[in-house]
N, C-alpha and C positions, 0 to 999 in steps of 0.2 A: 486593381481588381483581379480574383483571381479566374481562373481559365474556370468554365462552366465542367469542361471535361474531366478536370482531375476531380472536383467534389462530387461529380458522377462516378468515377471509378469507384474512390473511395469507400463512396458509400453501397456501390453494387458490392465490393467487397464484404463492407459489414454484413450483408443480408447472406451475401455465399456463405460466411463463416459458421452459422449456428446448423445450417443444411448440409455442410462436410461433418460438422461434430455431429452431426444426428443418421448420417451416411457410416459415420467410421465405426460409431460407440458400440454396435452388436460387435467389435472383433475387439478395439481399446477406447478406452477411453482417452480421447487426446484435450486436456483442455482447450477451450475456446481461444485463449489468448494467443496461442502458437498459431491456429489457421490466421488469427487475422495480422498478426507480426509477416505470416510467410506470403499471406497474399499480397501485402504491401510489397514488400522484399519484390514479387514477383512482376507487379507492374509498374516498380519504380527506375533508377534510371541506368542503375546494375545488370538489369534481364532484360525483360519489356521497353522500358523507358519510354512508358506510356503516360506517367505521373511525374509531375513534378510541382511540390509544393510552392504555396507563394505565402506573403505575408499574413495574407487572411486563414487561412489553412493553417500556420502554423500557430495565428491565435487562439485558434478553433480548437487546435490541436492541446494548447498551454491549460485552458478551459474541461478539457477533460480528464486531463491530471490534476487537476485540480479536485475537478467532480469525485473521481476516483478516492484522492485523499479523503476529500470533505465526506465522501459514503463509509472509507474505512474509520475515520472518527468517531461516526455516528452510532459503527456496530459496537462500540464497546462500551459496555455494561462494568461499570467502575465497581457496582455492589457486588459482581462476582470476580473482580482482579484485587480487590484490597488486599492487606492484610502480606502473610507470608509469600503467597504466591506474587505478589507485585514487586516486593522486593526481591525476591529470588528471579525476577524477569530484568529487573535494572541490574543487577549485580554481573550476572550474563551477559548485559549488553557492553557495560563499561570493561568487562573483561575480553570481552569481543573488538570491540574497541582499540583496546592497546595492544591486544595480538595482531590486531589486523594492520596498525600503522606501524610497528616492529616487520614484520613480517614484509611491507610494503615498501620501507624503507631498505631492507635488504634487494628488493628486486628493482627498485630504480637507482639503487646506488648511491644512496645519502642523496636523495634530491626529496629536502621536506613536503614542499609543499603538492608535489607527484606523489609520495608518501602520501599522506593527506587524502588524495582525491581517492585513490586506490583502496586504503584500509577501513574509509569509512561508507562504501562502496560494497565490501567484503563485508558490513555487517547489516545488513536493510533485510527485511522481512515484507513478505508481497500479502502484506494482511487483506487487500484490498482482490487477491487472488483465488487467496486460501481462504475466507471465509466464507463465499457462495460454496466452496466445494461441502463446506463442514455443513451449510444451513441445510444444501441438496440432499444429504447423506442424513441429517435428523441428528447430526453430531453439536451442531452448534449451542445448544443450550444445556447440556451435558457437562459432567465436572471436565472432560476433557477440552470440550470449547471451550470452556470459560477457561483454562490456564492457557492455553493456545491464545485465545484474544487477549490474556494478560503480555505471554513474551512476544505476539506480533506487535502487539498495542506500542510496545519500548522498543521494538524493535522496527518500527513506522516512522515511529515523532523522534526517538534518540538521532540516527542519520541527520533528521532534516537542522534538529540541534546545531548536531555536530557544522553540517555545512555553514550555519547562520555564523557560529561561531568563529571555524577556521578558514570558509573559502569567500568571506564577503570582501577581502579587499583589504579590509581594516584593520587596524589596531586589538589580539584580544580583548585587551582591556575595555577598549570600546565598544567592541562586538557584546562582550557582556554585559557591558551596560546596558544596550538598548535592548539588550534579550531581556533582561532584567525587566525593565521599564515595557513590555511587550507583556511579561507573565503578569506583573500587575495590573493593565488593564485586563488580561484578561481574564485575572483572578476575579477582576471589580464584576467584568461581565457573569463568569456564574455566579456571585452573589447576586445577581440582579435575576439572572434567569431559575434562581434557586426560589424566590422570591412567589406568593401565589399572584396569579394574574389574575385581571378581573374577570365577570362573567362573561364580559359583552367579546373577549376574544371567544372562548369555546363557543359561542353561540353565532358568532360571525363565521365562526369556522366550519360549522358545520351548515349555517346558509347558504355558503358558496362554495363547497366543497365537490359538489357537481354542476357549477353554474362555470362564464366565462370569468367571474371577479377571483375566484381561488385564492382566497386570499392567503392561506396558510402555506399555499405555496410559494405566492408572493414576499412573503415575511421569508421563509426560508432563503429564497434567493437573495434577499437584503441582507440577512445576516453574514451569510457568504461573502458577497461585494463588498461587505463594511469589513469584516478581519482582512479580507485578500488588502482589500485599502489599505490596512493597519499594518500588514505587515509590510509592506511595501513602503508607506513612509516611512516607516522604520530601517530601511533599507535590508530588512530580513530578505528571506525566503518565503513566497509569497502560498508553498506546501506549509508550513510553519501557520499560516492563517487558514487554511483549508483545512486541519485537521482541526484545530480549533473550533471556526463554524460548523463541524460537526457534532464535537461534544455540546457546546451551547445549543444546538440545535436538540439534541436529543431530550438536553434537560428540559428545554422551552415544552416543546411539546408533551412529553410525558406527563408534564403539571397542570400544564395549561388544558389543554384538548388529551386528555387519554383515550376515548374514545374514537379520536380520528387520528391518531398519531400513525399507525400504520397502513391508513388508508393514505395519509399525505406522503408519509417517505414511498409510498406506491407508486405515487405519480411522481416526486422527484428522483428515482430510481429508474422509472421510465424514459425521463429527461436523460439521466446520467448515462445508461445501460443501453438504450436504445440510440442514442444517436453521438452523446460527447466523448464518451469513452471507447468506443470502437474507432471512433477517430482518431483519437489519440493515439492507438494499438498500431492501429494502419500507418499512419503515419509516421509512428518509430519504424516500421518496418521499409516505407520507402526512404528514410533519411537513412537508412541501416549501412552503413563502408560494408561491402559487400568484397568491391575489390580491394580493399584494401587487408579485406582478410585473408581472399583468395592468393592475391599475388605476392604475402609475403608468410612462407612457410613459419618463420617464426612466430606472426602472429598467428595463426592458423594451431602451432602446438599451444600457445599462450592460452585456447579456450579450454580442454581440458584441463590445465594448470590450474588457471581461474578457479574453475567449476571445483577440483580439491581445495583448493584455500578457502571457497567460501565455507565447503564440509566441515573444514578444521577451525576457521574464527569463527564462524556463526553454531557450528552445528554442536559442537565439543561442550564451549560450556553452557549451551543450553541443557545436553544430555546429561552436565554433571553437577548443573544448579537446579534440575527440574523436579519440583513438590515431590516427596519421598512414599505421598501413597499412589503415585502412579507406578506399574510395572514396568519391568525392563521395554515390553514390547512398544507400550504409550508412551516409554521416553523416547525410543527410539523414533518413530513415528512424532514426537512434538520435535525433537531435533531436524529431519527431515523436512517438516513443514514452517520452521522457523529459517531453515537453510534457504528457500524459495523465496526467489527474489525476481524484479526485472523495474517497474516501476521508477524506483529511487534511483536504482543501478542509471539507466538512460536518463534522468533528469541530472545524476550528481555526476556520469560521466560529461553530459550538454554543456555542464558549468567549468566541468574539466579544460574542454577543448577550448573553449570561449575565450578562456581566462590565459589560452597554451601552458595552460599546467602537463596536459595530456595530449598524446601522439592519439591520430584518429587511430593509429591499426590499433593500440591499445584499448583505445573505448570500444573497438568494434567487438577484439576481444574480449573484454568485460562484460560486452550486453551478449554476445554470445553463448557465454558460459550464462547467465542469468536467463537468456532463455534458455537451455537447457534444460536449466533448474526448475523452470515451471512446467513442463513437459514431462522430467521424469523424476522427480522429488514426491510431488507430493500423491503421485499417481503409486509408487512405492508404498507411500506412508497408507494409504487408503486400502492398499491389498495387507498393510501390516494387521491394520487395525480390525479389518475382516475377517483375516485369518484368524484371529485373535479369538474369534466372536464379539466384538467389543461394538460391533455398528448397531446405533439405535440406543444400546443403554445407558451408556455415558452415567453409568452407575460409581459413586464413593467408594472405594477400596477398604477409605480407615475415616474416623471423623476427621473434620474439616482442622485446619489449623489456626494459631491464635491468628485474628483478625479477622477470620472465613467463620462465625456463628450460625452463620444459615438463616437468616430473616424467612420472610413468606416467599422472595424467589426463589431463594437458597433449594425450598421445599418443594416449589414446584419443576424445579429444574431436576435434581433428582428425585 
């Protein structure tokens, strides 16, 4: 059972963190996710050592990453990533990809499967970070969001790919099969959710959408439980099911209940944002090698290292694959904000150390440099895009490209 006082801490922390972002923000703007990484850090067992996780906490913990994913799934609107833009967001990410295990491979020394953890580490996108900053800002439904949510989108699910693929233990051959056998169930699933539903959901949904039955948010929670399931028998990665039940979720709703679809992601954002996710935050931050950073100067130079390499595999050719009616300033500023990572980084370094693929000062280094990168990446890209004038209009430059025709969102977006 865990100790009543760390899940106290914990969550005193959550509540402190949005009260310092709201203390600091007349002087910067510091994302939220940094107070609640640092307050952990600070009352875990490096500083304070006032905190110390247990198994319940760290399920809790598992659960919010999860949340997290399954909310970044959910934001992304497929009808404005199609077409040229979506390809040109894969093409970036596999080229990110092989630079980042080249590259990785020279710093551990021909050790593959250390290579491995590292490079595909180097190419994660904190879509799940970066996209309240864009909604905050009136940027999110803008042509600029919508290419953004295309190379976070590849740049979220490609990683957790990757791990299914190269860090489950197995045989590729086999890890691709079961991937394989994974994507068609849950191809089957959005034909099913693409599917119109009958009346008696929208109308249940909206009976109990202020009562205690809630059912639409019950359904959403089930969806979640059944891919996390799914992927898990699978012997996947059970992010891999969480990004998942947020795209099925998105479609369910939208079809089914459009009318209450943002009043329900309201309340499971509430769930997510308010209690599972700051957990999770905090909680990297008391498991965080603190000394293990401190006491070995090389790890210690290894986080600015990091912090370049991700510039360079993640940020490079997103700037040099990115849709050609944005300006220099918007590719800039899309590179930057695709460079922003932490998320994947602490889940694929977790799998690292677990597996002793990876040295803790290393991972410490890694998530290091990734917080970093959420702190001052996209806090850059937001004074680019300012400076620019560009906040708010998220106006077309040139028409849209083949695949991007502009349906009725297309029109109301810009």
């Amino acid at each position: 059972m865990t100790h009543p006082g760390t899940l106290v801490l914990i969550m005193a922390a959550a509540v402190l963190a949005p009260l310092l972002v709201h203390a600091t923000g007349r002087r910067i703007r510091i994302p939220l996710v940094i107070f609640e990484i640092g307050l952990g850090i600070l009352v875990g067992p490096d500083v304070l050592g006032w905190a110390h996780p247990d198994d319940v906490v760290d399920t809790l913990a598992d659960l919010g990453l999860s949340m997290l994913i399954f909310l970044a799934g959910y934001e992304i609107d497929f009808a404005a990533v199609r077409g040229d833009t979506l390809r040109r967001s894969m093409w970036s990410w596999l080229v990110s990809l092989a630079a980042g295990i080249a590259l990785a491979l020279a710093i551990s020394g021909g050790d593959v499967f250390e290579a491995f953890v590292i490079g595909t580490a180097l190419t994660s996108t904190a879509l799940g970070t970066v996209l309240p900053m864009l909604r905050d800002s009136g940027e999110q439904r803008g042509r600029f969001g919508a290419v953004m949510s295309a190379f976070g989108a590849v740049g979220e699910f490609g990683p957790v790919v990757a791990v299914a693929l190269l860090l489950s233990g197995r045989r590729p051959a086999e890890s691709a099969a079961l991937l394989a056998a994974f994507g068609a169930i849950t191809a089957a699933a959005v034909f099913w959710a693409l599917r119109p539903r009958p009346p008696w959901f929208a109308r249940l949904t909206e009976l109990t959408l202020h009562s205690s039955g809630q059912f639409a948010v019950r359904f959403v929670m089930l969806l979640l439980a059944c891919m996390l399931g799914l992927a898990e028998a699978f012997g996947l990665d059970v992010l891999l099911g969480a990004f998942a039940a947020g795209v099925l979720t998105r479609l369910v709703l939208h079809r089914a209940a459009p009318a209450s679809s943002e009043v329900v992601l309201g309340k499971v954002e509430a769930m997510g944002f308010g209690f599972l996710v700051p957990l999770f935050y905090v909680v990297t931050g008391i498991e965080f090698d603190l000394a293990a950073l401190l006491h070995d100067p090389g790890a210690l130079l290894l986080v600015p290292g990091f912090l370049l390499l991700v510039l360079l595999v993640r940020g490079v050719p997103v700037y040099a694959l990115a849709p050609r009616d944005l300006g220099r300033t918007d590719r800039v500023a899309l590179a930057l904000f695709a460079s922003t990572c932490l998320p994947l980084v602490v889940a694929i370094t977790t799998i690292g150390v677990d597996q002793e693929l990876l040295g803790t000062d290393q991972a410490a280094s890694l998530v290091g440099a990734a917080m970093i990168s959420v702190l001052v990446l996209p806090l850059t890209a937001m004074r680019l895009r300012s400076g620019a004038g560009a906040r708010g209009t998220g106006r077309r430059a040139h028409p849209p490209h083949d695949g991007e025709k502009g349906g009725a969102k297309d029109s109301e977006a810009w």
